[in-house]
C-alpha positions in Angstrom: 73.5 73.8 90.8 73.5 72.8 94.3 75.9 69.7 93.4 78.1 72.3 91.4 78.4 74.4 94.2 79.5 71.9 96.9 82.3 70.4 94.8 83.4 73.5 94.4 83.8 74.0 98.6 85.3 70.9 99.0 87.9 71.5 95.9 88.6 75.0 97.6 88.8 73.5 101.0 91.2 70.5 99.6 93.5 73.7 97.9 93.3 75.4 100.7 94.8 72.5 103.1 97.4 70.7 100.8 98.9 73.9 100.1 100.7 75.2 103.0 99.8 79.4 103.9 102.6 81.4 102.6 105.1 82.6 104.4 105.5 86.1 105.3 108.5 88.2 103.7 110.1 91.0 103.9 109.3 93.7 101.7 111.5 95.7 99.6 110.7 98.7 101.3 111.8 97.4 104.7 113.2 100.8 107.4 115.5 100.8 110.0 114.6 103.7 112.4 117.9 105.0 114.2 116.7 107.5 116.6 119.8 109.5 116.2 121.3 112.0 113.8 123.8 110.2 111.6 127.2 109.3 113.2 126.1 107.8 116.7 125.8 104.0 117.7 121.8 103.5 116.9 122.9 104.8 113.4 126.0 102.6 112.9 123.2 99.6 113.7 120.9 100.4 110.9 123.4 100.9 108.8 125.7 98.3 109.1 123.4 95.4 110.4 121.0 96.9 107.3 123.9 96.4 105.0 124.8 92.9 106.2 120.9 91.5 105.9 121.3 92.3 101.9 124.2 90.9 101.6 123.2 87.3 103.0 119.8 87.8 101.5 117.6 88.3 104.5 115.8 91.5 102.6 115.2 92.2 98.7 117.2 95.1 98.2 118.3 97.7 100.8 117.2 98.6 104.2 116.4 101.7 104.6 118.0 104.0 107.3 115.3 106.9 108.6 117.1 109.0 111.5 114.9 110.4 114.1 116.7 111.5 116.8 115.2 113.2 120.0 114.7 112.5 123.9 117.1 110.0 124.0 115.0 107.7 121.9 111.7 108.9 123.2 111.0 110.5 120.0 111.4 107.1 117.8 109.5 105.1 120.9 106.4 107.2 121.0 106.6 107.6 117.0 106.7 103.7 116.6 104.0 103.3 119.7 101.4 105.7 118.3 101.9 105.5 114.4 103.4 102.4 113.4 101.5 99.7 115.3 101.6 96.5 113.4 103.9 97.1 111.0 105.6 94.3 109.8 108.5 96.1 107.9 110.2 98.4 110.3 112.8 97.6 112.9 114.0 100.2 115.1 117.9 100.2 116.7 117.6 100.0 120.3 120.5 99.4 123.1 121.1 99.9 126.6 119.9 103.6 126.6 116.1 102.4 125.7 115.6 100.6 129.4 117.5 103.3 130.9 115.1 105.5 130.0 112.2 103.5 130.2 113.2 102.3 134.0 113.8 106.2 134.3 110.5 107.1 133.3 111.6 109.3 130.6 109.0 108.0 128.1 106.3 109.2 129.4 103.0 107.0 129.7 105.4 104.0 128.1 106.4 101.1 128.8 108.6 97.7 127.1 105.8 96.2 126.8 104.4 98.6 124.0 106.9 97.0 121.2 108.4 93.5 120.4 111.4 92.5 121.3 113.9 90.8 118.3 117.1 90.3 119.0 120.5 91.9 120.1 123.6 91.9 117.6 126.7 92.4 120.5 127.8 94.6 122.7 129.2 97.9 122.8 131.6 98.5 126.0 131.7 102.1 127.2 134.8 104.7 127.3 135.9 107.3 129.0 138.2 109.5 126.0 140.0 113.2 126.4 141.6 115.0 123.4 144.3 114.5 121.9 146.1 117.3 124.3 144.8 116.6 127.4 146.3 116.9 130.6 144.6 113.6 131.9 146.9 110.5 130.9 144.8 107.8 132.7 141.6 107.3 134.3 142.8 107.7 137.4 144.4 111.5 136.7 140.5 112.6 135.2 139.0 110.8 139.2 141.3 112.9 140.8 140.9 116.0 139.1 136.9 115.5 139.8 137.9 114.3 143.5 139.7 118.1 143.7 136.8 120.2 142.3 134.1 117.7 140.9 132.6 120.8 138.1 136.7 121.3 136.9 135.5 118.3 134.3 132.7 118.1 131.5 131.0 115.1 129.8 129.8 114.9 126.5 128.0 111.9 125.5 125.0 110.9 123.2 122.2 109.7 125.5 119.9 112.5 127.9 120.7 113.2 131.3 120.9 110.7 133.6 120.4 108.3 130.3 123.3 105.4 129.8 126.3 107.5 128.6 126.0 109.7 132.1 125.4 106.6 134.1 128.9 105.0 132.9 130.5 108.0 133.9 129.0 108.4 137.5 129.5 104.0 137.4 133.2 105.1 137.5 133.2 108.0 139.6 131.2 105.9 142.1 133.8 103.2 142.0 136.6 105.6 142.3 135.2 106.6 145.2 134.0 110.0 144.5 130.3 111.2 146.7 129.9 114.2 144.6 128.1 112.1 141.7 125.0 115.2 141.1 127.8 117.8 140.5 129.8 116.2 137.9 128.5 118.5 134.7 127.7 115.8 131.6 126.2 118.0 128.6 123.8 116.1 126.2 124.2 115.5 122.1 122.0 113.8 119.7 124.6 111.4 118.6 128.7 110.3 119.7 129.8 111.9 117.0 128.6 115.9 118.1 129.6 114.8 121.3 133.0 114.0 120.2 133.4 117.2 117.5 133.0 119.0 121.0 135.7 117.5 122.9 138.0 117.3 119.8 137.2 121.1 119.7 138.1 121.6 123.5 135.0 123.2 124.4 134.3 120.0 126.6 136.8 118.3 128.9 136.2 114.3 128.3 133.6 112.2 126.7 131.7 109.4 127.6 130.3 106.8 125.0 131.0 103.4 123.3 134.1 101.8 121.4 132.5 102.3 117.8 131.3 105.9 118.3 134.8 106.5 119.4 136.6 104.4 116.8 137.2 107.1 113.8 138.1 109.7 116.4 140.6 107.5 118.3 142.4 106.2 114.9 142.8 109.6 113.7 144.4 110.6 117.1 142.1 113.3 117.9 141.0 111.8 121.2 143.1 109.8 123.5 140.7 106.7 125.2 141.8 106.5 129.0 139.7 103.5 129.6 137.4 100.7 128.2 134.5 100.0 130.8 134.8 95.8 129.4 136.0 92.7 132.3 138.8 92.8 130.4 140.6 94.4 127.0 139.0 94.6 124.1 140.2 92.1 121.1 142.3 93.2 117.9 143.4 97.1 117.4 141.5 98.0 120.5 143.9 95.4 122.6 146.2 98.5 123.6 143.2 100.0 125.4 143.7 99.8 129.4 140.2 98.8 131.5 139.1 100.6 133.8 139.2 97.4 136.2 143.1 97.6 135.8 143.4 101.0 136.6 141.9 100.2 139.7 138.6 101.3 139.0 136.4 98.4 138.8 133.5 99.6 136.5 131.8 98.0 133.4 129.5 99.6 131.0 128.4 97.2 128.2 126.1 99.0 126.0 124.3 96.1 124.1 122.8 96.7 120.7 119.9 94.9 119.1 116.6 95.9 117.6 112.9 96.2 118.3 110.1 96.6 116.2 106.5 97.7 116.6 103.4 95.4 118.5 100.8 93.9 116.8 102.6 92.3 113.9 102.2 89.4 112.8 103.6 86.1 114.2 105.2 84.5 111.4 106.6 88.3 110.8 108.3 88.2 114.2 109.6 85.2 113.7 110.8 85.9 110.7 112.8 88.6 112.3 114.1 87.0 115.1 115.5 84.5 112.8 117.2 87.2 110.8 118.9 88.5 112.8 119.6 85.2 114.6 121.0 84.5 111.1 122.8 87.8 110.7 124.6 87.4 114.1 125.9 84.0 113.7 127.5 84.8 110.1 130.8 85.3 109.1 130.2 88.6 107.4 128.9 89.8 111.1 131.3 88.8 113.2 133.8 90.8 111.0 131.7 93.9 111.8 132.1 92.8 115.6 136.1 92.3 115.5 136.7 95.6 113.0 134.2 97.8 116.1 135.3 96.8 119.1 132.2 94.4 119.6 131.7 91.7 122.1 129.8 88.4 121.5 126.2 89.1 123.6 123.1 88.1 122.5 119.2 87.7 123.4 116.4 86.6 120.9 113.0 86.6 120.9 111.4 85.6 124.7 114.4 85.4 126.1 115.2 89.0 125.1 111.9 90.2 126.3 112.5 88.2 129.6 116.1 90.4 129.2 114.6 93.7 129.3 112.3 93.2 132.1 115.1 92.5 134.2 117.5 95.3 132.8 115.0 98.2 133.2 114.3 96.7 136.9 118.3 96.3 137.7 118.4 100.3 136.1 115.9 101.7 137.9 117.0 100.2 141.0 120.5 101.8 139.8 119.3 104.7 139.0 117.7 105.3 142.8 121.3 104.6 143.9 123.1 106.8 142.4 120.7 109.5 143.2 119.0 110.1 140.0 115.4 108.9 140.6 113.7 108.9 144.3 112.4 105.6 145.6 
């Protein structure tokens, strides 16, 4: 019996090294928290990058879109912190506005360091648009008004107070040279697209957001885009589009995008991930996504992305103390 037993070890423990451990994948059930209402930027991410992934095969079936919109992403942050640890499944859209608000202290009792880092997909440039009827025909008309009496214009943009759609706006007030940055009014929505319903409705003077939340708005010729916040114009149908830089105004607000997902998963699962989307940026399919909304080439994976964010929430905060939004 002894003899049986021990040749049955050493067959197990001859299985168990010839044949290499499986690989992890991704489950047919694999989520995309955007933690917005439909419409806004963090949902166009799960959405479309979700889309892409099936088609080049990176996930069995569909990924599915769960919107959770709230404190500028605090809601998702602290949902994925406190409940989801270790889940190897979910990804969660993330851009510029997630280390604004952690370098802000907005998430309270949170920090970067409480999810993993994937990858980024591009880069969203800010704009400043008006209606359609507007009596501002550049950028430089809106400064001046605000320069004259800076409550006579209201912002409407997606991310909190003092969150990355109110910073690009007080960026190019700042550059225009207005000192009145804490009385221009902003007014926060849970996604571009309420904030743009209220300056197409002309209950709100200008609004302040990226190229893709903009897009359907501007093409329909409901809102009139006085600036891009990019080095230089945008590529394609968005070519017509003056910068701010050439109007004089030298201020750039890339918004990148990209995702996250919870800690504690496994390693092959992260890598996995940050492959995938490594994959997903680099394909054709994706860079047709990029050209058709506006987006810029930009990306971070894995360490290097993590090595990203500690910087950007350190450059924010130190930003954010500047223009007079946090105290030293």
């Amino acid at each position: 019996m002894k003899k049986t037993i021990t040749a049955a070890v050493l067959a197990s423990t001859f299985f168990a090294v010839s044949m290499p451990a499986m690989a992890f994948e991704p489950s047919a059930k694999t989520e995309c928290i955007a933690p917005s209402d439909p419409g806004g930027g963090w949902d166009f991410t799960c959405r479309t990058a979700g889309r892409v992934m099936s088609e080049l095969g990176l996930v069995p079936g569909n990924v599915q879109t769960i919107n959770m919109p709230g404190a500028g992403g605090g809601v998702a942050f602290a949902h994925v912190v406190s409940k989801r640890s270790g889940d190897d499944n979910l990804l969660i859209a993330a851009s510029t506005a997630v280390p604004t608000r952690l370098a802000q202290n907005q998430f309270p009792g949170m920090n970067k360091d409480m999810v993993t880092w994937i990858a980024t997909v591009g880069s969203d440039y800010g704009v400043i648009a008006v209606p359609k009827d507007s009596p501002y025909q550049d950028l430089n008309d809106l400064m001046s008004a605000i320069k004259h009496d800076p409550k006579s214009v209201k912002f409407a943009g997606a991310s909190a107070s003092g969150g990355w759609d109110h910073l690009k706006v007080l960026i190019a007030a700042k550059a225009a040279g207005i000192k009145t940055l804490r009385q221009i009014p902003y007014l926060s929505y849970n996604n571009g697209g309420s904030a743009l319903t209220q300056v197409v409705g002309g209950h709100v003077s200008a609004f302040t957001g990226d190229v893709s939340e903009a897009r359907g708005f501007w093409e329909s010729g409901d809102i009139r885009i006085l600036a891009v916040l990019s080095p230089e114009r945008l590529p394609g149908e968005f070519s017509d589009i003056p910068t701010a830089r050439e109007q004089g105004i030298d201020a750039i607000g890339p918004n990148w995008r990209g995702f996250y997902m919870p800690a504690d998963i496994d390693d092959e699962a992260r890598d996995y991930w940050i492959n995938a989307v490594n994959t997903l940026y680099e394909s054709d399919e994706w860079k047709k996504v990029m050209k058709a909304n506006g987006l810029m080439p930009f990306h971070h994976s894995g360490a290097d992305f993590d090595a990203f964010m500690a910087q950007q929430v350190k450059d924010i905060h130190e930003l954010s103390v500047e223009l007079g939004l946090l105290h030293q």
